[in-house]
Backbone as a chain_set.jsonl record, in Angstrom:
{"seq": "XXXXXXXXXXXXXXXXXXXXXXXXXXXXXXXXXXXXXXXXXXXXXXXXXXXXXXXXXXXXXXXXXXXXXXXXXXXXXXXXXXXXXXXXXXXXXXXXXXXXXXXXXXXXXXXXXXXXXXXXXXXXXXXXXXXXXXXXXXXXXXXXXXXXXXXXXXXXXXXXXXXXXXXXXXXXXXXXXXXXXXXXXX", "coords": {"N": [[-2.507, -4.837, -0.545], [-5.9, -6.584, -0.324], [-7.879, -6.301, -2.349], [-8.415, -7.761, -4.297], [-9.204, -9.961, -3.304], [-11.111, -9.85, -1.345], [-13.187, -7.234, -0.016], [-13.538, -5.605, 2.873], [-15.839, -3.502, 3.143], [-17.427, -4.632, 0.831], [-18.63, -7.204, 2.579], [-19.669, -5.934, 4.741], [-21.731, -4.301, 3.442], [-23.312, -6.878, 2.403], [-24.394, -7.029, 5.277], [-22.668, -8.122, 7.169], [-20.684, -7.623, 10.074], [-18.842, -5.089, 10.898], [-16.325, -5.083, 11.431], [-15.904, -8.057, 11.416], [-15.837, -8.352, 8.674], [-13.518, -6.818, 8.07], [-11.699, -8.028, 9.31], [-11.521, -10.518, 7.804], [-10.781, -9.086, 5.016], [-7.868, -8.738, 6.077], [-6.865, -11.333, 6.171], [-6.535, -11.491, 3.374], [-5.036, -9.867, 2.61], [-2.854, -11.084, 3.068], [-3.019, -13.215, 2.236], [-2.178, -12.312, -0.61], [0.513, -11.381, 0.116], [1.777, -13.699, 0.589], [1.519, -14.742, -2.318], [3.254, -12.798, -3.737], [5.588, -13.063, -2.531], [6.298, -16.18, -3.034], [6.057, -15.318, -6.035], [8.297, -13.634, -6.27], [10.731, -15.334, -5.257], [10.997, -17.223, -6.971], [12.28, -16.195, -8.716], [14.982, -15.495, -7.817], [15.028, -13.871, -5.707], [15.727, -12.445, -2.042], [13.56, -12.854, 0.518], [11.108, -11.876, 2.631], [7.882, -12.243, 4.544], [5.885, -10.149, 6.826], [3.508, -9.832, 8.984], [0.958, -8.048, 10.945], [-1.071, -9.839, 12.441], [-0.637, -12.649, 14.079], [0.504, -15.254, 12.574], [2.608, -18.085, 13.147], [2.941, -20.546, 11.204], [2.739, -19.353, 8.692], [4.159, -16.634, 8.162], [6.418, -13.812, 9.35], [6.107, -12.755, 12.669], [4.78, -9.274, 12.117], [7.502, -7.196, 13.838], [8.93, -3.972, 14.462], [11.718, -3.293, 14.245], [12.368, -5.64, 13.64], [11.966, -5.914, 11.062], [12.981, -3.546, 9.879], [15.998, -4.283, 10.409], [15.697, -6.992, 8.317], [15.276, -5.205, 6.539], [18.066, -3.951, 6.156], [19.607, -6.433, 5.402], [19.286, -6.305, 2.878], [17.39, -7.905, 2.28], [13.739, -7.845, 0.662], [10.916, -6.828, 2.112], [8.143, -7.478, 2.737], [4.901, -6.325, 3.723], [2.14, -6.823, 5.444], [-1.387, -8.361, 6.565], [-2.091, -5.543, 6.928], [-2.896, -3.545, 9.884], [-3.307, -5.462, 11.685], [-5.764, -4.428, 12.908], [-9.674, -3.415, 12.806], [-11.464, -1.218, 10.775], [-9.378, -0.122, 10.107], [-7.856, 1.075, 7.161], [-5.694, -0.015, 4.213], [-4.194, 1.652, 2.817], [-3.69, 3.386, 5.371], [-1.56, 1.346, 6.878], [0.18, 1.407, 4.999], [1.341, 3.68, 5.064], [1.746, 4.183, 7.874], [3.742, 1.895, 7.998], [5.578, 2.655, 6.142], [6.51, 4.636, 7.697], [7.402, 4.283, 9.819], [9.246, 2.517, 9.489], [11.243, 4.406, 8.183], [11.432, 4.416, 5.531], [11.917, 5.952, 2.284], [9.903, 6.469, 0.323], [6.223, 6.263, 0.198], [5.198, 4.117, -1.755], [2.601, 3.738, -3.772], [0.682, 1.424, -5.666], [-1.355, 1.157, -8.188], [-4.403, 0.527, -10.486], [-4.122, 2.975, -12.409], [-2.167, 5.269, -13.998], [-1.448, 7.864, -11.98], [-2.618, 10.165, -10.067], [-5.66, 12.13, -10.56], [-7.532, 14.628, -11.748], [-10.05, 13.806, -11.973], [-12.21, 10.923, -11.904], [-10.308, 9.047, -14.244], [-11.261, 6.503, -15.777], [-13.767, 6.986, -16.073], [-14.389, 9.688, -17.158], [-13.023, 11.417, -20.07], [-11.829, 13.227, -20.182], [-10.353, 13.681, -17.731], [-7.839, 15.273, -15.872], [-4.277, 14.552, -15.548], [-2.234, 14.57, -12.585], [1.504, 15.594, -11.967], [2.851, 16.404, -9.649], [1.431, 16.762, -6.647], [0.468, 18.607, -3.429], [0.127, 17.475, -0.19], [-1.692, 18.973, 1.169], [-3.435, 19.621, -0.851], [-4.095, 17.48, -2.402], [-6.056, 16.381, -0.161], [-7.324, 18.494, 0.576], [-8.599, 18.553, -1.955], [-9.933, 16.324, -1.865], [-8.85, 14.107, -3.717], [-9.111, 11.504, -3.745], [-6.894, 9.855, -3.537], [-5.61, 8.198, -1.38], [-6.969, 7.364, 1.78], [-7.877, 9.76, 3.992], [-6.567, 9.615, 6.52], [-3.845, 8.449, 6.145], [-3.083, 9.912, 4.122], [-2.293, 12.67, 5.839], [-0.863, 11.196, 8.047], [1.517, 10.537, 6.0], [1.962, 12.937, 5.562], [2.634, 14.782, 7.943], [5.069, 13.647, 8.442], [6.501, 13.72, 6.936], [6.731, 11.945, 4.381], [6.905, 11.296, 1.376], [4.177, 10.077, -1.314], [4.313, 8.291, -4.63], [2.237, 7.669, -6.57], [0.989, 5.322, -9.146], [0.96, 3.255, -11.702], [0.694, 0.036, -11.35], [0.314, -2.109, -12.737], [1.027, -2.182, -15.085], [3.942, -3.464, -17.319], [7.092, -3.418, -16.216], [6.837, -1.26, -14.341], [6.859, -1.072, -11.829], [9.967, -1.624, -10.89], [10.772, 0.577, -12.248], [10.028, 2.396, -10.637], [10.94, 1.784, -8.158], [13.379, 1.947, -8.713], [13.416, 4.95, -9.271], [13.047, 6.236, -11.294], [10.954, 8.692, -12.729], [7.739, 8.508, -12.906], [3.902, 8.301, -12.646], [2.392, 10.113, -10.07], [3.847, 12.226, -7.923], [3.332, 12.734, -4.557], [3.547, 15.386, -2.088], [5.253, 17.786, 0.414]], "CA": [[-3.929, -4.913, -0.273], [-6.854, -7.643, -0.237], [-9.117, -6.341, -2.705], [-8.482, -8.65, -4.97], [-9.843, -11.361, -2.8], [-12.324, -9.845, -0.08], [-13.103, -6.337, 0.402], [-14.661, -5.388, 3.998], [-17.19, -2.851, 2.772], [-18.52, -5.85, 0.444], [-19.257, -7.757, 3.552], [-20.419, -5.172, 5.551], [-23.1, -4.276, 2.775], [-24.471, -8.112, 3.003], [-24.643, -7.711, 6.17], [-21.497, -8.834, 8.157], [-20.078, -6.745, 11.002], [-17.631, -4.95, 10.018], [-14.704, -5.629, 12.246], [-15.438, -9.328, 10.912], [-15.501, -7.942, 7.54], [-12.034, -6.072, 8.039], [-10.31, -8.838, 9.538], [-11.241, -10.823, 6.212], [-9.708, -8.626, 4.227], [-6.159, -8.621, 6.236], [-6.718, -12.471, 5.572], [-7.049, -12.044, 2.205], [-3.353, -9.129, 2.229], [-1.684, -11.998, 3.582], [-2.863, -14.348, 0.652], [-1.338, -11.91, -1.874], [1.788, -11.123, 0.042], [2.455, -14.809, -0.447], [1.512, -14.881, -3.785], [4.26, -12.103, -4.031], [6.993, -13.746, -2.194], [6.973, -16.64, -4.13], [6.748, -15.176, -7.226], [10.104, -13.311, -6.018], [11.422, -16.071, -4.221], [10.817, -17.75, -7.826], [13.134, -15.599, -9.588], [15.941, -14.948, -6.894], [15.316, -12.163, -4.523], [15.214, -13.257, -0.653], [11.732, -12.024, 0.751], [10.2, -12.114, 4.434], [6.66, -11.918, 4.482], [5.76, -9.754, 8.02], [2.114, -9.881, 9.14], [0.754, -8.171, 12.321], [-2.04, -10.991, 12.527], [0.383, -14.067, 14.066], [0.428, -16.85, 11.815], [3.801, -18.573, 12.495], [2.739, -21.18, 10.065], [3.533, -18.933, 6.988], [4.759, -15.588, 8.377], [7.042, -13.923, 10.534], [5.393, -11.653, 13.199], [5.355, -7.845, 12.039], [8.157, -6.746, 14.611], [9.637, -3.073, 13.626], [13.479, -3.594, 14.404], [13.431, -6.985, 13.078], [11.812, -5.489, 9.659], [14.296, -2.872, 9.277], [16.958, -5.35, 10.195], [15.577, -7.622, 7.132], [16.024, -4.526, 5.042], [19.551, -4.052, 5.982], [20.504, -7.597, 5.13], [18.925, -6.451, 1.662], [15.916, -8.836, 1.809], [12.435, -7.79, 0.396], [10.078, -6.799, 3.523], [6.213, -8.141, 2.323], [3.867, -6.101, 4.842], [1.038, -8.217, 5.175], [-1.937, -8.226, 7.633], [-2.457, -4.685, 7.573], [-2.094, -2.995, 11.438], [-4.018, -6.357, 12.645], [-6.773, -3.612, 13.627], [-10.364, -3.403, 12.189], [-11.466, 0.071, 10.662], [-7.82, 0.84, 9.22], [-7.516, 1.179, 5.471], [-4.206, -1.079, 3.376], [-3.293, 2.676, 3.001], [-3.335, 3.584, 6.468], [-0.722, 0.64, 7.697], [1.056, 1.403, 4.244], [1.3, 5.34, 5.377], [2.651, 3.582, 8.785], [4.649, 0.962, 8.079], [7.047, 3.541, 5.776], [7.392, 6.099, 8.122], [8.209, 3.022, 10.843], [10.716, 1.482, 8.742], [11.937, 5.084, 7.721], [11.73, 4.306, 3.812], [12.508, 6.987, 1.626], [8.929, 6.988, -0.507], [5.683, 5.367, 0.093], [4.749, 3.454, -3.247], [1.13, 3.168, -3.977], [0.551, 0.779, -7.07], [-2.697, 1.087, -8.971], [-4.375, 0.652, -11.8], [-4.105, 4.476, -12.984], [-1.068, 6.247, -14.029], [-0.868, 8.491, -11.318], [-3.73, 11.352, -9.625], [-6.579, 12.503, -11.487], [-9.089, 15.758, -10.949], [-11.354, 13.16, -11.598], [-11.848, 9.632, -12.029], [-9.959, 8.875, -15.368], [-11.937, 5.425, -15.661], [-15.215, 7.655, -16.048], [-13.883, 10.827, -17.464], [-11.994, 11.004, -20.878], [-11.676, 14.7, -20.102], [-9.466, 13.58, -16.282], [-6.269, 15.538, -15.585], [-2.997, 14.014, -14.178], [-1.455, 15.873, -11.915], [2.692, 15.481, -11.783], [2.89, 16.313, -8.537], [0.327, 17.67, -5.579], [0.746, 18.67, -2.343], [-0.77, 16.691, 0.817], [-3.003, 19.614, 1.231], [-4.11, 19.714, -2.405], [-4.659, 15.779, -2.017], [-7.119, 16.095, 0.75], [-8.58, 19.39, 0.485], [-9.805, 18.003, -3.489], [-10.39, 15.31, -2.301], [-8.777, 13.311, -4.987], [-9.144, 9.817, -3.188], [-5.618, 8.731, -3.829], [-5.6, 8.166, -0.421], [-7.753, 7.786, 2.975], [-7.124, 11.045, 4.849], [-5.814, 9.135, 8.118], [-2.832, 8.057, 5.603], [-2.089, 11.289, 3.82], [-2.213, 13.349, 7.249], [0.422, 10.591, 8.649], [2.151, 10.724, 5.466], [2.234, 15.013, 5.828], [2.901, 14.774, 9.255], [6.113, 12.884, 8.658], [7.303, 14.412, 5.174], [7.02, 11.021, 3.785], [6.325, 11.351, -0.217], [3.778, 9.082, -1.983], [4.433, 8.339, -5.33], [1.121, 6.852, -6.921], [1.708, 4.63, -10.484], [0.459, 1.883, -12.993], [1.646, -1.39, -10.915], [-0.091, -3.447, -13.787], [2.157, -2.094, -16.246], [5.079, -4.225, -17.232], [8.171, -2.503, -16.139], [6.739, -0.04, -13.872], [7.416, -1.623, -10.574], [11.076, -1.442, -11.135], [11.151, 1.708, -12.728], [9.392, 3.288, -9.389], [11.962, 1.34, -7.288], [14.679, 2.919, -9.384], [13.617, 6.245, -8.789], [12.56, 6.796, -12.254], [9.641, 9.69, -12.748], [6.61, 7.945, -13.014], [3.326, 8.623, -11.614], [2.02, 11.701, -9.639], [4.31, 12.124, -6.378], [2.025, 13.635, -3.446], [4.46, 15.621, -1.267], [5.192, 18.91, 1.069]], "C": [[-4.478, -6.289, -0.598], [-7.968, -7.682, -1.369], [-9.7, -7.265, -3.799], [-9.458, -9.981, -4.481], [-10.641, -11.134, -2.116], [-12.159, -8.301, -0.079], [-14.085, -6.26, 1.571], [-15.901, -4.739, 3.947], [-17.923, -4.104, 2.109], [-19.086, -6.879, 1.128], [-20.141, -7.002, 4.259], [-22.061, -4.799, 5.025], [-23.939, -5.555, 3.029], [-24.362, -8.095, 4.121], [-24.042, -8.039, 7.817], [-21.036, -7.532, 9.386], [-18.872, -6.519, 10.575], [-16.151, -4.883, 10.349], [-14.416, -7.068, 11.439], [-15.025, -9.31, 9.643], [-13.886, -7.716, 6.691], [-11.274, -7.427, 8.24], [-10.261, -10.282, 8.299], [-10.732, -10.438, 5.362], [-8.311, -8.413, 4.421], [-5.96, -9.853, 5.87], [-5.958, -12.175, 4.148], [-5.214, -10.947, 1.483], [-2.303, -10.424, 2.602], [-1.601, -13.257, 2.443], [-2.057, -13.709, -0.364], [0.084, -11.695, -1.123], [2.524, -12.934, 0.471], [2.667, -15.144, -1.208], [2.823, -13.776, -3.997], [5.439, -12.234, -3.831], [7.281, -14.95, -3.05], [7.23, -16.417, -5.401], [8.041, -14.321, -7.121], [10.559, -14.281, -5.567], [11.801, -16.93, -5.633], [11.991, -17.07, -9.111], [14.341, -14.768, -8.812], [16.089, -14.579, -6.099], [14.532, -12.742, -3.638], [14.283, -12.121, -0.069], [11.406, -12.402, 2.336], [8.892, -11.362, 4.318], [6.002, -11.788, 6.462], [4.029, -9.527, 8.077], [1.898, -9.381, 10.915], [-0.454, -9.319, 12.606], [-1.123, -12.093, 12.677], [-0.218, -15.044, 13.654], [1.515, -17.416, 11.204], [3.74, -19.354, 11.561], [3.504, -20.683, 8.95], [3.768, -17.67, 6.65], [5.599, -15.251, 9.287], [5.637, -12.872, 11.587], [5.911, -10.299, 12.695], [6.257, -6.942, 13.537], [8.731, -5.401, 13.871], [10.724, -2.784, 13.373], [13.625, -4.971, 13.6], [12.911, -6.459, 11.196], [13.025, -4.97, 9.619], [15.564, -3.755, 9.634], [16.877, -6.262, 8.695], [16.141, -6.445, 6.045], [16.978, -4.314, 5.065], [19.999, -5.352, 5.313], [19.897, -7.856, 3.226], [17.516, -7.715, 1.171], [14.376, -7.361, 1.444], [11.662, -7.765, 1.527], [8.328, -6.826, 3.191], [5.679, -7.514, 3.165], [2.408, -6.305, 4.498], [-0.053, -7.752, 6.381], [-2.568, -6.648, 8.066], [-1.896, -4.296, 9.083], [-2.659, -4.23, 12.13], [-5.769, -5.311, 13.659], [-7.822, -3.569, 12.564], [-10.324, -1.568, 12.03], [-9.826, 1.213, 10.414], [-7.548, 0.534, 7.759], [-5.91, 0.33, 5.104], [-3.743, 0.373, 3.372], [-2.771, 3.367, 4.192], [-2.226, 2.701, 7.059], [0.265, 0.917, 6.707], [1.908, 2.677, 4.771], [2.557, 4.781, 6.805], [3.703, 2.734, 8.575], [5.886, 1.792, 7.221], [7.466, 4.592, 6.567], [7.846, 5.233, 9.271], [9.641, 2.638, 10.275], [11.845, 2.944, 8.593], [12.353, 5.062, 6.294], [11.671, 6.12, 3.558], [10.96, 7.567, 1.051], [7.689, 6.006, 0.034], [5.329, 5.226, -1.55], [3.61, 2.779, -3.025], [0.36, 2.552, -5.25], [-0.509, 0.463, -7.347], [-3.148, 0.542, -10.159], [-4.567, 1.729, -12.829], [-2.648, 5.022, -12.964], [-1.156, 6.974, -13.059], [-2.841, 9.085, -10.878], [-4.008, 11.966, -10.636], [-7.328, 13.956, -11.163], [-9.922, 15.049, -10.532], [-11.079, 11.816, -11.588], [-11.424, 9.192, -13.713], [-11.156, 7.611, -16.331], [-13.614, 5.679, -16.487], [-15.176, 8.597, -17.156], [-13.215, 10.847, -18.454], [-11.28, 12.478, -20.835], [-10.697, 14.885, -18.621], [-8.162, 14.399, -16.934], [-5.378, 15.126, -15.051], [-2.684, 15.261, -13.768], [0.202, 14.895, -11.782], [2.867, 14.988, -10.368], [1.422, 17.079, -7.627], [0.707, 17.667, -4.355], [0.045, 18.102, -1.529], [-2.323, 17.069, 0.924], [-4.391, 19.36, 0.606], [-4.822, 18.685, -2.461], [-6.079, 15.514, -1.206], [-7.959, 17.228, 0.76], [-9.623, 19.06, -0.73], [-10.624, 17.461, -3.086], [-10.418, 14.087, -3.029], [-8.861, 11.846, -5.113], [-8.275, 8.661, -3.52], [-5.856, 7.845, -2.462], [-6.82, 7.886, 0.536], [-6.89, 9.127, 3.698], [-6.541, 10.981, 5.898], [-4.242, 8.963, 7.785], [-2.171, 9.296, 5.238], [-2.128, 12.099, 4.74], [-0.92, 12.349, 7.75], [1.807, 10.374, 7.914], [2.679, 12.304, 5.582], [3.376, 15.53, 7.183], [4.57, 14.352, 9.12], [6.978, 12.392, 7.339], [7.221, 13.094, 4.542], [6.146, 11.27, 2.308], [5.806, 9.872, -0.587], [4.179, 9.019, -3.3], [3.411, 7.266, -5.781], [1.148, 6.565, -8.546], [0.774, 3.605, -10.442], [1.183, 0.731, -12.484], [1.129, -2.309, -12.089], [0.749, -2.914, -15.136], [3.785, -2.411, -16.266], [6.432, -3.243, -16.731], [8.148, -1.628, -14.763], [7.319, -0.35, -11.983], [9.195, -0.961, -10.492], [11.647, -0.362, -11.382], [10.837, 2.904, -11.358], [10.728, 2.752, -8.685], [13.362, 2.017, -7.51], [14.724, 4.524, -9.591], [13.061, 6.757, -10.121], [11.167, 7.816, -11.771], [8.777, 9.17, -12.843], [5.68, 7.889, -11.812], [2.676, 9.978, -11.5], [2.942, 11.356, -7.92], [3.432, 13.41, -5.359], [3.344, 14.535, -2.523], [4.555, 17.254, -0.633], [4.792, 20.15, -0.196]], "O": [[-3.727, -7.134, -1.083], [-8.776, -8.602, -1.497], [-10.864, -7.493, -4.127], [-10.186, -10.715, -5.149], [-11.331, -12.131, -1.905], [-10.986, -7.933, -0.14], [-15.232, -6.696, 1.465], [-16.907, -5.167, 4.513], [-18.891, -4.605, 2.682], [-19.962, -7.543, 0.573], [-21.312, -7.356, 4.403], [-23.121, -4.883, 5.645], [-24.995, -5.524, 3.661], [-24.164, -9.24, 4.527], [-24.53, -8.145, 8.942], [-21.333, -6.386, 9.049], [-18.043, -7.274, 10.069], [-15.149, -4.682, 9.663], [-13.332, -7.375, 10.943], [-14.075, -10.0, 9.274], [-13.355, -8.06, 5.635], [-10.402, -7.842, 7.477], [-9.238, -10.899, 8.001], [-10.086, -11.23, 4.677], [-7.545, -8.051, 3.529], [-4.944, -9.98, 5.188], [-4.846, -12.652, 3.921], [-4.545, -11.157, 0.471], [-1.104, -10.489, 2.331], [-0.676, -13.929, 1.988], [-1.268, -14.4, -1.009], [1.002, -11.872, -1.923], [3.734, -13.13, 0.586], [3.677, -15.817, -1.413], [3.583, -14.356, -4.773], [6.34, -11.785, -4.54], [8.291, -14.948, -3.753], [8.165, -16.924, -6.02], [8.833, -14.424, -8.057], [11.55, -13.694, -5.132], [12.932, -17.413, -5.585], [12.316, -17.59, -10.178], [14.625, -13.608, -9.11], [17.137, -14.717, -5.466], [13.433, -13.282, -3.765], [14.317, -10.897, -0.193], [11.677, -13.48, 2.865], [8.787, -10.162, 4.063], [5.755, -12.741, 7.201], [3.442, -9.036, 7.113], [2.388, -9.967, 11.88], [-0.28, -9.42, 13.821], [-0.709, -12.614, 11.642], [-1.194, -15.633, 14.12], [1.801, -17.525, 10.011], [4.572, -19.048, 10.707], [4.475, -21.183, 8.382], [3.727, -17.258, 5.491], [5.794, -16.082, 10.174], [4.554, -12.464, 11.169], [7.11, -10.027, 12.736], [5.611, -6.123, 14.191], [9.04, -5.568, 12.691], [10.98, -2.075, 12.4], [14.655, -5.362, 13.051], [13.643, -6.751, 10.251], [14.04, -5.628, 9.389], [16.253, -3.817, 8.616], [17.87, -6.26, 7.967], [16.976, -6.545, 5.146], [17.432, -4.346, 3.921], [20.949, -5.187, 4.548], [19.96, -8.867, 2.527], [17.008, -8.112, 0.122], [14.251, -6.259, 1.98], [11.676, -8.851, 2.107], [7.535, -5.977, 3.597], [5.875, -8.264, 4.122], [1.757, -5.994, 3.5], [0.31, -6.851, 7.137], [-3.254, -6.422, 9.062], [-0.771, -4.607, 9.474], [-2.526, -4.143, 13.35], [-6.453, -5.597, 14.642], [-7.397, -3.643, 11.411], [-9.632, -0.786, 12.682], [-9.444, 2.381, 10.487], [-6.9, -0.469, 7.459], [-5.106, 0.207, 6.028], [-2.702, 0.47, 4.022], [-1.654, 3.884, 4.192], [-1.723, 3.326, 7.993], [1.404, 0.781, 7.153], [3.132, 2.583, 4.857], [3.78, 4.92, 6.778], [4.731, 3.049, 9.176], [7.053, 1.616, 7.57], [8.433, 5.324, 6.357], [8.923, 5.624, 9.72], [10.779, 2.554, 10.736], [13.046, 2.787, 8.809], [13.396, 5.568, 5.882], [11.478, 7.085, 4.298], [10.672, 8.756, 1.186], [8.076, 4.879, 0.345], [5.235, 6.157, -2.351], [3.429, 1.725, -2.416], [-0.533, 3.207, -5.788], [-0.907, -0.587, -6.84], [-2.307, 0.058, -10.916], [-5.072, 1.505, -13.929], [-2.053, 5.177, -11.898], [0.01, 6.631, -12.861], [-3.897, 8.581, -11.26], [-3.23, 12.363, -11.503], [-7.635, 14.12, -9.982], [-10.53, 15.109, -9.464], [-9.948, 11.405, -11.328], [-12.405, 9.011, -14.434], [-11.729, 7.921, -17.375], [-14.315, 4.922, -17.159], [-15.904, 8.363, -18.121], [-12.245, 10.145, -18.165], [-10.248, 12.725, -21.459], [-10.302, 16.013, -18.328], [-7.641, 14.262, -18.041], [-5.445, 15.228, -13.826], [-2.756, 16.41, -14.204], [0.157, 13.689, -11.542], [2.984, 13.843, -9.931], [0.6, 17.835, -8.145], [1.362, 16.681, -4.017], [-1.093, 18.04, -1.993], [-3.393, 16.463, 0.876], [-5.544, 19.11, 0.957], [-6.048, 18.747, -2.559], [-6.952, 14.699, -1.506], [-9.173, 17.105, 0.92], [-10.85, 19.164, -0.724], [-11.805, 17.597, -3.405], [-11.326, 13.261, -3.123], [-8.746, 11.14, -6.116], [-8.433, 7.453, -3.699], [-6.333, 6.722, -2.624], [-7.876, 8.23, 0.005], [-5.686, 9.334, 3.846], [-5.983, 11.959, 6.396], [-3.388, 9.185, 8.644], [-1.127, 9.744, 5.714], [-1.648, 12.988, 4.036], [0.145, 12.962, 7.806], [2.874, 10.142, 8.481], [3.871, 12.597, 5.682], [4.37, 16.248, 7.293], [5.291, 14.948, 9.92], [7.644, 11.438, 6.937], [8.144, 13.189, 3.733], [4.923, 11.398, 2.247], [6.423, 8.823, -0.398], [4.682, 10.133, -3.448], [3.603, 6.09, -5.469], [1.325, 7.55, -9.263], [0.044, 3.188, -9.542], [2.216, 0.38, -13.054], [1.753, -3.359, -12.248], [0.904, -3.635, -16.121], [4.649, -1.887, -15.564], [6.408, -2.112, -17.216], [9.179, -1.326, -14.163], [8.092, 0.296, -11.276], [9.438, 0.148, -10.015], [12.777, -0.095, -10.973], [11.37, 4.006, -11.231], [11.661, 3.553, -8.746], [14.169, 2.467, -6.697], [15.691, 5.199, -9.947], [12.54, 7.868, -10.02], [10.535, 7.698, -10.721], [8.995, 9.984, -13.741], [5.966, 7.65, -10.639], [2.448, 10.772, -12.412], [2.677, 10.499, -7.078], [3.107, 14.58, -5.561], [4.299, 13.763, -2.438], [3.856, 18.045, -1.266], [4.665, 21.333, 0.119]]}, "num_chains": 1, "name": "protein.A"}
């Protein structure tokens, strides 16, 4: 995601149209999934940063054969740019781009241990949940998700597993299959 650097709703409120809005914030996914390649690229591990927004300059184009090709040859696949479409959520192209590639899990890295009843942040009284079902997810309400994402995630059995990316370790430990989190799934 972008939100670090531009969110589209915060344009749209002053003002901005919000297509122009949106396509500021795929800008702004493509600034961090550089910032993410070099800091891997910085400590070993070969990276391709894919963007549907063409900017040979300092990406490749998001192609879906030549991704999953990168992940065979064991590189790091950066998806960047979002779908290049306004009015689609970082979770909506995330939702897509794993059931494209055929990954195993989507991984949604927050700053919350996992799914809440409520908003933990707010709440000292919030529940995790382990696991929840798609349903459960969207009938709550629990706003892991946009509902365009967990419907395309449902649709296409793909399990989220939602985690603490700002906690040291945790990256890795998700990648490795460890438990951590709340996994969303059938």
């Amino acid at each position: 995601g972008g939100g670090n650097v531009w969110r589209g709703i915060t344009g749209e409120k002053a003002g901005m149209e919000r297509a122009q809005a949106d396509y500021m914030g795929m800008l702004a996914t493509i600034q961090n999934g550089l910032f993410i390649q070099s800091a891997l690229e910085n400590i070993g591990v070969d990276t391709r940063v894919m963007t549907a927004i063409e900017m040979k300059a300092v990406a490749e184009p998001y192609i879906r054969r030549k991704a999953i090709r990168n992940l065979e040859k064991e590189r790091v696949v950066i998806f960047a740019g979002g779908t290049g479409n306004p009015y689609f959520t970082t979770d909506s192209c995330g939702a897509l781009r794993a059931v494209e590639i055929h990954a195993d899990v989507l991984a949604k890295g927050t700053k919350v241990d996992g799914i809440y009843d409520k908003d933990p942040m707010k709440f000292s009284d919030a529940v995790r949940y382990d696991t929840v079902t798609f349903d459960e997810a969207i009938s709550k309400n629990l706003g892991v998700m946009d509902t365009a994402a967990l419907s395309l995630c449902r649709e296409n059995q793909m399990p989220i597993v939602v985690f603490n990316a700002l906690e040291e370790g945790n990256i890795l430990k998700m990648a490795q299959g460890e438990d951590i989190g709340t996994t969303v799934k059938k």
